[in-house]
C-alpha positions in Angstrom: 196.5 80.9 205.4 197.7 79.1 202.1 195.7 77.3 199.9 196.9 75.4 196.6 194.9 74.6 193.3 195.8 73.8 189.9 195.3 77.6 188.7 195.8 79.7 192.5 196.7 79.4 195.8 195.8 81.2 199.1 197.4 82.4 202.0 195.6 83.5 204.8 196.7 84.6 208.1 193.5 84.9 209.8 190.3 82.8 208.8 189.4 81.0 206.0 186.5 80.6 203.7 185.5 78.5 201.2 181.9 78.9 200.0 179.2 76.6 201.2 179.7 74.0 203.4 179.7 70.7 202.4 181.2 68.6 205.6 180.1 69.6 209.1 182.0 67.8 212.0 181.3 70.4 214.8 180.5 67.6 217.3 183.9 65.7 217.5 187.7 66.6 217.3 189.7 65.7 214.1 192.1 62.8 213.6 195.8 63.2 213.0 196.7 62.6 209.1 199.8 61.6 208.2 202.2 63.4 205.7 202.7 61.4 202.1 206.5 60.9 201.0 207.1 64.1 198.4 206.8 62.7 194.7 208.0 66.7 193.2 210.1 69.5 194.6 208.3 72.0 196.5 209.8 74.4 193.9 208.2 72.3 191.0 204.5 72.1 192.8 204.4 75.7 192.7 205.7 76.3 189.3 202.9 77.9 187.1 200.9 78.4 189.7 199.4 81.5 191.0 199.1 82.5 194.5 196.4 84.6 196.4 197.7 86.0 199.8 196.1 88.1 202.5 198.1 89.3 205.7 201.0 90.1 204.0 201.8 93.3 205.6 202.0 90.8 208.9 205.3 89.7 210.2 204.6 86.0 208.9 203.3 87.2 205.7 205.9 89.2 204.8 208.6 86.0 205.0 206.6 84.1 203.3 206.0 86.1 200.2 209.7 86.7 200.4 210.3 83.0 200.1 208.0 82.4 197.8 209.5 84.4 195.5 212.9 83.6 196.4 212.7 79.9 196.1 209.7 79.4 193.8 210.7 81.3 190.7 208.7 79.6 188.5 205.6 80.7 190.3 203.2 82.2 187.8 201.9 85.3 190.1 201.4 86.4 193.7 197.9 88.4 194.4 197.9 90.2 197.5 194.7 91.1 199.5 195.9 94.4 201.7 193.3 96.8 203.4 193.6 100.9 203.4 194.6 102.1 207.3 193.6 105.4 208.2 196.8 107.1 207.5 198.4 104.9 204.7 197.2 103.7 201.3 196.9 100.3 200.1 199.6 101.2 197.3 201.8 102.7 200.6 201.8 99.6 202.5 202.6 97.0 199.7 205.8 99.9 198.7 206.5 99.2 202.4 206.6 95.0 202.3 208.2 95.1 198.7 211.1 97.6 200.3 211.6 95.6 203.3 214.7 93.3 203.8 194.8 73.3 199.3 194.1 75.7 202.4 196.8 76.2 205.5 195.1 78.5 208.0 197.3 80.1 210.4 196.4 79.2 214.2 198.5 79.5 217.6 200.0 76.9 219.1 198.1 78.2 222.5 194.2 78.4 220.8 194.0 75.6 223.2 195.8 77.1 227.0 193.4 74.6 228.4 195.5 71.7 227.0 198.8 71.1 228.4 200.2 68.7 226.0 198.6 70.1 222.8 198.6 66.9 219.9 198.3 68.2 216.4 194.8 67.9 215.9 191.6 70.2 215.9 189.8 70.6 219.2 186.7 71.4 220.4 185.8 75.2 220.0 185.3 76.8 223.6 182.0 77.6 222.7 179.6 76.2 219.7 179.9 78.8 216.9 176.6 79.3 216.5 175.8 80.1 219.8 178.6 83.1 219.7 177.2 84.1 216.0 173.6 84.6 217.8 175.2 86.2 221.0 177.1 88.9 218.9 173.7 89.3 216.7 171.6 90.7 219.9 171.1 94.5 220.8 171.5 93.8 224.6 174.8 92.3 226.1 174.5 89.7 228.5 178.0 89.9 230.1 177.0 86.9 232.5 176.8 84.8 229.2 180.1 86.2 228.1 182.0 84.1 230.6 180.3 80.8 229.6 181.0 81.3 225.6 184.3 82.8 226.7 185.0 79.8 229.4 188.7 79.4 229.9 190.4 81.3 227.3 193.2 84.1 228.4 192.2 86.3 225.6 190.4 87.3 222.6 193.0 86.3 220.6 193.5 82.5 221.9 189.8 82.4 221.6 189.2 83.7 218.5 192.0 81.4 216.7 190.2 78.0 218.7 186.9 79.3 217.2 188.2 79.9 213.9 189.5 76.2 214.0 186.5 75.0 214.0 184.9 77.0 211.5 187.7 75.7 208.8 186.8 72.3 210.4 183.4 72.6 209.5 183.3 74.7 206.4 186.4 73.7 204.4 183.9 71.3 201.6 186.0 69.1 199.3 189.0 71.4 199.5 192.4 69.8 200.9 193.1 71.6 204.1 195.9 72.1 206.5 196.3 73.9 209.6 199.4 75.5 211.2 199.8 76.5 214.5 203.3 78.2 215.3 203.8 78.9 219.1 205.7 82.4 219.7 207.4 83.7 216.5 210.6 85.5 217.1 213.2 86.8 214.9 214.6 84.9 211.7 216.9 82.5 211.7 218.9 82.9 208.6 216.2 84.2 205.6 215.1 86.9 204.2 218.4 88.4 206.7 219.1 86.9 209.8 217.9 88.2 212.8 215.2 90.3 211.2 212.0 91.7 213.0 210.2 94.2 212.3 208.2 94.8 215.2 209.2 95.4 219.0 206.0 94.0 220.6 205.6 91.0 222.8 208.3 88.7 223.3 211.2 91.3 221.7 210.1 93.8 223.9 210.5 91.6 226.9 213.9 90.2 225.4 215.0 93.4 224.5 214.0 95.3 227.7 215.7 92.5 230.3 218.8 92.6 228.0 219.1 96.4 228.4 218.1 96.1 232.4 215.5 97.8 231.8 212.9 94.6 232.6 213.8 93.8 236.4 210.9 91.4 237.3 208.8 88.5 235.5 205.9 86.7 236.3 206.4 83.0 235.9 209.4 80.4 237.1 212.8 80.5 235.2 212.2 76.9 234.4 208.9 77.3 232.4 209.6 76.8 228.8 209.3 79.2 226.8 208.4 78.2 223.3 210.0 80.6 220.4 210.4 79.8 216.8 212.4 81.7 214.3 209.6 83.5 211.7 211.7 81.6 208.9 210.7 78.0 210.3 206.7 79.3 210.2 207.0 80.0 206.5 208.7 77.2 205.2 206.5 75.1 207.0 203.6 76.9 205.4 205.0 76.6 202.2 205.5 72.8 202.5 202.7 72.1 204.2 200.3 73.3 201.5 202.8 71.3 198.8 202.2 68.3 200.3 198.4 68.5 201.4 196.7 65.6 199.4 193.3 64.3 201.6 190.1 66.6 201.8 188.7 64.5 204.3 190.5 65.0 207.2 192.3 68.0 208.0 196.0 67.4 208.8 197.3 69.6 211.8 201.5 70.8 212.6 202.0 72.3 215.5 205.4 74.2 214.7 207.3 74.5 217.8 210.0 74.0 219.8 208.4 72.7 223.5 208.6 68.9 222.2 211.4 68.7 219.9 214.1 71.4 221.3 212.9 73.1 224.6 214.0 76.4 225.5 213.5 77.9 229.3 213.7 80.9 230.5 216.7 80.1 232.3 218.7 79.5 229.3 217.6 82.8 227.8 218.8 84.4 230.8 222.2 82.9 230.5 222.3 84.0 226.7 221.2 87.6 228.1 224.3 87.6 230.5 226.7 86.1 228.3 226.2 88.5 225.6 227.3 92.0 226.0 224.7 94.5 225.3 225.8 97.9 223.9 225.9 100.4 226.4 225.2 103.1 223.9 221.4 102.4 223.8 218.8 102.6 226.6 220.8 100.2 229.1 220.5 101.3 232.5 222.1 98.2 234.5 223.7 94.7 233.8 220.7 92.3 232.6 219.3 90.8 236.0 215.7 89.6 236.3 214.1 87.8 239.2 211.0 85.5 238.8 207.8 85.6 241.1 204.6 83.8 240.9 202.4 86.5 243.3 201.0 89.4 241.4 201.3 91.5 244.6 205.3 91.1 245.3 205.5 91.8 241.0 203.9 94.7 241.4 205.7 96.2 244.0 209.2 94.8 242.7 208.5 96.9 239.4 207.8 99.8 241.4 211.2 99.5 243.5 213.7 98.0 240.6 211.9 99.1 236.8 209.3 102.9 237.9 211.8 104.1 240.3 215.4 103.9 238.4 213.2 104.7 235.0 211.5 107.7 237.1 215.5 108.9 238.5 217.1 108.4 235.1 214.4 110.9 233.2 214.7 113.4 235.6 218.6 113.3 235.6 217.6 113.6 231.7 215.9 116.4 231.9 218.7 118.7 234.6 220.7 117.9 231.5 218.3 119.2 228.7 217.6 116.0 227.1 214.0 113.8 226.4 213.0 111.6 228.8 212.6 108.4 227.8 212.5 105.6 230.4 209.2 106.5 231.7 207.6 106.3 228.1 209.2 102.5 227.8 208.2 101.3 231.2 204.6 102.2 230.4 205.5 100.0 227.1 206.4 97.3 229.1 203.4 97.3 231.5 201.4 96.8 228.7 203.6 94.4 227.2 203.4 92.6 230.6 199.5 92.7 230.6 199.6 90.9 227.5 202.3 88.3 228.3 201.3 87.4 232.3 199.3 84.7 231.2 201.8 82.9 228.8 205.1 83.6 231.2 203.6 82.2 233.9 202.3 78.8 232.6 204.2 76.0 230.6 203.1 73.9 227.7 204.3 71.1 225.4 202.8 71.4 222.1 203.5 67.8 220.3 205.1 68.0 216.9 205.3 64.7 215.4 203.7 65.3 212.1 205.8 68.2 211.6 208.3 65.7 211.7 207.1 63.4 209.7 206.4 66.0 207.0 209.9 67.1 207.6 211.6 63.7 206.9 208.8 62.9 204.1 210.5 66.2 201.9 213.2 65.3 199.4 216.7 66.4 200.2 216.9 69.6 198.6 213.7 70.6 199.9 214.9 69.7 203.4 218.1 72.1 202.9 215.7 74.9 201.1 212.6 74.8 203.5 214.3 73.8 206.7 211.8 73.8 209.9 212.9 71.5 211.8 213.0 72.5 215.1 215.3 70.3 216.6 218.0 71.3 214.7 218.2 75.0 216.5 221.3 76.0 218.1 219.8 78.5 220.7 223.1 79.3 221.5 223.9 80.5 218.0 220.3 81.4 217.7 220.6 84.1 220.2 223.7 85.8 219.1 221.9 86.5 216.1 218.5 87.1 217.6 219.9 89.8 220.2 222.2 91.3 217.1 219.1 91.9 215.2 217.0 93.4 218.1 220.3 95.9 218.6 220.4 96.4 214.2 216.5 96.6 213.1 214.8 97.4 216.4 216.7 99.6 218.9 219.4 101.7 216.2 216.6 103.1 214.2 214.6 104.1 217.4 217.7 105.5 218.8 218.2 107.8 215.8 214.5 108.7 215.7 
C-alpha cells in the first residue's frame, strides 16, 4: 500500500489504516473515478518527500523500493516497516532486499472469483466485517457459520483481500485513496534486471516444472486465460497511481492486468514452452508436453501415471548411481503448488482495465517511457524468452548448485 502526503508517504502491501473513521459506505459498492491529466512529473511529486513502506521484503515491495529510488532521486527518505522471523533479524532481512538485484492498498485482481468481468471498482465484502470481527472474537467455533461468512471465496487469501477492501472503503477518512489490484505477478519485464524472481512458488513453479517435463497434467482448458503481469508493471502503477490520486471522496480503483487489454492463454504459453529449448542440464526429464482435463478424478490418476511414476523411476535410478534423489521432493512441491492453483487454472476471468488506461495516457511523456504499465504493449513472445531465461538464471542455477 502507498500513501502520499506533503511530509510522507505509505506503502502497504496488506491492509491499511488510517485512524478513526470518518466516512462509512459499507452498504453500497464504489463508483469508478477517473484519472486527472498529470500537471508535474512523477519524479517531481516525489521530490522532498518521504516515504513509509511496509512489505518490502515481498516480491512487489522489493521492485518498488528499487524504483523508487532509482527514478525518484530527489526523494527525501524511504522508512521501512520489516518484522523479525524466527530465524533472521530485522537488520538480516533489509541486508537481504538492499543486496538483491494518498493511500494505494494492494488487492488481487481475483478478491472478487465470484465476478467474471471484474470493473475497477470496490465490491461488496463477502461478509459484513463486523459480523467476522464478532465471529473471530468468540471462544467456541461455529464451523456451520464459517461457510456463510466465508460464502463463495476459493481461499483465505481472496477472501481476506475482498474484506480488506472494504475496510479501506470504510475507514480511509479525508485521506485520498487508491486501490490496486494486480492479477498474477510474474517475473520482470525489463527493471530492476529483466527476468528477475525471486521466488519459485505458484505460477513459476508451474511454468518452470511444465518447461522441464516435469508438470505432465493441468486442471483447466488450454484456452482459459491466464492473466500474468510482469512485477515491473505492478510498481510503476503503484508509483503513479499514488502521484496522481487527487479526490478523498471516492476511492479510484485499477485493476492492472492483462485479461482485457492483452490476453494471454494457456495455449500460447505452451507454444512459448515448446519453442524455447530448455537446458537439459537441470531437472528435465522429457520434452515439455502437458495435457488439460477438467475431472479431478482422470488428473489424479494422470499424475500418478505421467509426473509420481517417472519422478518415482528417475530417483531410484539416482540412487543405483549414488546420487540424491530429487524428483520425488519436487513432485510433492507441485502437489501443493497444484492445491493452491486448481481453483484459478481451471476458471477464466476478464478483469476490466480502463482507468488504468486512462491513467496511463493521462501521464506526461517521460513518465509514460519511465513508469510504463501498460499492458497492452507486452510482447509475450519476447516476454517469455526473458521470463523462461530468468527462471533458468535466478531460480533453477542457484538450486542446482545448492
Amino acid at each position: 500500500m502507498l500513501a502520499t502526503r506533503p511530509s510522507s508517504a505509505l506503502v502497504k502491501n496488506r491492509c491499511l489504516f488510517s485512524g478513526k473513521s470518518q466516512i462509512t459506505r459499507n452498504k453500497e459498492e464504489s463508483k469508478c473515478v477517473q484519472p486527472v491529466r498529470s500537471q508535474v512529473s512523477i519524479a517531481d511529486f516525489y521530490a522532498g518527500k518521504s516515504v513509509f513502506i511496509t512489505g518490502v521484503t515481498g516480491f512487489v515491495g522489493k521492485v518498488c523500493v528499487e524504483k523508487l529510488l532509482y527514478s525518484c532521486k530527489d526523494i527525501d527518505k524511504v522508512f521501512v516497516l520489516v518484522r523479525d522471523k524466527k530465524d533472521e533479524s530485522v537488520s538480516k532481512r533489509i541486508d537481504k532486499i538492499i543486496d538483491s538485484p494518498v493511500f494505494v492498498h494492494v488487492s488481487t485482481a481475483y478478491c472478487n472469483t465470484h465476478v467474471k468481468v471484474l470493473d475497477e471498482k470496490v465490491y461488496l465484502p463477502p461478509a459484513p466485517l463486523d459480523d467476522v470481527l464478532k465471529y473471530l472474537e468468540e471462544p467456541e467455533r461455529n464451523y456451520n457459520r464459517i461457510s456463510k461468512l466465508y460464502r463463495d471465496r476459493p481461499n483465505t487469501y481472496t477472501y481476506a483481500k475482498a474484506l480488506a477492501e472494504s475496510y479501506v472503503m470504510r475507514s480511509h477518512g479525508d485521506i485520498p485513496t487508491v486501490i490496486v489490484r494486480p492479477s498474477i505477478v510474474v517475473s520482470s519485464s525489463k527493471e530492476p534486471i529483466p527476468g528477475w524472481s525471486d521466488t519459485m512458488q505458484g505460477s513459476s513453479a508451474l511454468i518452470a516444472s511444465s518447461w522441464k517435463g516435469l508438470n505432465r497434467v493441468v486442471l483447466g482448458h488450454r484456452h482459459n486465460v491466464l492473466d500474468f503481469i510482469p512485477v515491473d508493471y505492478v510498481s510503476n502503477l503503484l508509483i503513479a497511481a499514488a502521484a496522481n490520486c487527487h479526490s478523498s471522496k471516492d476511492i479510484a480503483v485499477h485493476n492492472c492486468c492483462t485479461s482485457s487489454a492483452n490476453p494471454l492463454t494457456f495455449d500460447m504459453v505452451l507454444k512459448f514452452l515448446e519453442k524455447k529449448e530448455a537446458d537439459k542440464s537441470s531437472y528435465n526429464l522429457s520434452y515439455p508436453r502437458v495435457l488439460f482435463t477438467e475431472n479431478k478424478q482422470l488428473l489424479s490418476l494422470l499424475s500418478l501415471l505421467l509426473q509420481t511414476g517417472p519422478a518415482y523411476a528417475a530417483d531410484l535410478l539416482r540412487r543405483i548411481r549414488g546420487k540424491k534423489p530429487i524428483y520425488m521432493k519436487i513432485q510433492s512441491q507441485l502437489s501443493a503448488a497444484h492445491d493452491t492453483l486448481d481453483y484459478f487454472t481451471s476458471h477464466s476471468w476478464i478483469f476490466k482495465s480502463n482507468s488504468t488506461q486512462q491513467l496511463y495516457n493521462s501521464l506526461q511523456p517521460s513518465d509514460k517511457k519511465e513508469f510504463y504499465f501498460d499492458s497492452s504493449d507486452i510482447n509475450w513472445d519476447e516476454y517469455f524468452e526473458t521470463y523462461l531465461d530468468g527462471i533458468e538464471r535466478f531460480l533453477l542455477k542457484p538450486r542446482s548448485r545448492n
